[in-house]
C-alpha positions in Angstrom: 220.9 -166.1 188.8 222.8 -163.6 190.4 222.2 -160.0 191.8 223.4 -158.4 188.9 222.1 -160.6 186.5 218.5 -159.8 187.7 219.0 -156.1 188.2 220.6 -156.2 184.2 217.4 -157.8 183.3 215.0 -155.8 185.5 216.5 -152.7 184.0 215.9 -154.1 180.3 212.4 -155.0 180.8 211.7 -151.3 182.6 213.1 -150.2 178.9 211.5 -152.5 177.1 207.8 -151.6 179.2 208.6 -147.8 178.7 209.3 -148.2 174.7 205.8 -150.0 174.7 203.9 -147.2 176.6 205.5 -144.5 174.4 204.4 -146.6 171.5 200.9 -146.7 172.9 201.0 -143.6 172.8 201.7 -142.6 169.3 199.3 -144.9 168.3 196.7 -143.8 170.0 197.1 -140.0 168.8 197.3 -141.9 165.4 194.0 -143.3 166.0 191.9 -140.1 167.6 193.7 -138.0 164.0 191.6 -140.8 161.9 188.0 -139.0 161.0 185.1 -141.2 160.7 184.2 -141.9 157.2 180.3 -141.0 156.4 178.9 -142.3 153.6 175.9 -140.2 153.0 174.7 -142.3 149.6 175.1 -145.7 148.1 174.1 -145.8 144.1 174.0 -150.0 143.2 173.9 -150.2 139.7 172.3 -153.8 139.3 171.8 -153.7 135.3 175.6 -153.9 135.4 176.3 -156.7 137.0 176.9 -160.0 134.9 175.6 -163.1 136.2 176.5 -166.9 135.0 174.5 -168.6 137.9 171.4 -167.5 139.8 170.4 -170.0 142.7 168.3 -170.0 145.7 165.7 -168.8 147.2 164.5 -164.9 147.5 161.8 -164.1 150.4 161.0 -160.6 150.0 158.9 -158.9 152.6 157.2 -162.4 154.6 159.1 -164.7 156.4 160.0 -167.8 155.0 158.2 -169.7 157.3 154.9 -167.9 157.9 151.4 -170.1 158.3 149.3 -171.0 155.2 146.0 -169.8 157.4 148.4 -166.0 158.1 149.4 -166.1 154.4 145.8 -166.8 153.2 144.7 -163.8 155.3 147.3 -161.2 154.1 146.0 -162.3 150.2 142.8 -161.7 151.4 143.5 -158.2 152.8 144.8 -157.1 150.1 142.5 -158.4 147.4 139.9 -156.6 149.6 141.9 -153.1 149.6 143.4 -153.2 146.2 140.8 -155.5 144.5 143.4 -157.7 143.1 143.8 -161.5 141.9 145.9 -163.3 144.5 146.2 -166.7 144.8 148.3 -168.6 147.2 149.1 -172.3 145.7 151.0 -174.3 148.9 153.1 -177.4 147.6 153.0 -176.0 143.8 156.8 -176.5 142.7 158.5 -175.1 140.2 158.8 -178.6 138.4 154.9 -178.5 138.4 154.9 -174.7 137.3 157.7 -175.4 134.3 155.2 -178.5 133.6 151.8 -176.5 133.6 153.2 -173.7 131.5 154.5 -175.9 128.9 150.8 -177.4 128.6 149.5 -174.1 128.2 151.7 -172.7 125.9 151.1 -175.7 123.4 
């Protein structure tokens, strides 16, 4: 490569690095114009929703994979303050609860 082949292609790539900076910097100013977007309220409006297929598991409030002996004390704190019937059945299924309530109901 020759002298004036380098000094060609230095000369380019000081254009090309000063296009890139200006660009930068346009896109910058772009970004600091952009205002945050607050959202101050979300409304979900579940009784419009249409579902075909419900699986899975739902643990609301207790982790998944909390003692029997913890569990069994929680029920019995709040049967104590509330006076309500609680009943923790470890192992029940819902095979075994379909099968139980179809021997009630008949």
């Amino acid at each position: 490569m020759t002298w004036e082949e380098m000094y060609t292609r230095i000369q380019r790539l000081e254009q090309e690095v000063h296009s890139l900076r200006r660009d930068n910097c346009l896109l910058q100013e772009q970004v600091n114009q952009i205002k945050p977007i607050a959202i101050e309220h979300i409304t979900y409006k579940v009784q419009e929703l249409h579902v075909e297929t419900l699986s899975g598991t739902l643990n609301v409030g207790l982790a998944s994979q909390a003692m029997v002996e913890d569990m069994n004390g929680f029920v019995d704190e709040i049967t104590e303050k509330f006076g309500t019937n609680l009943e923790i059945n470890p192992g029940r299924n819902s095979t075994q609860e379909k099968s139980s309530n179809k021997k009630e109901g008949a």
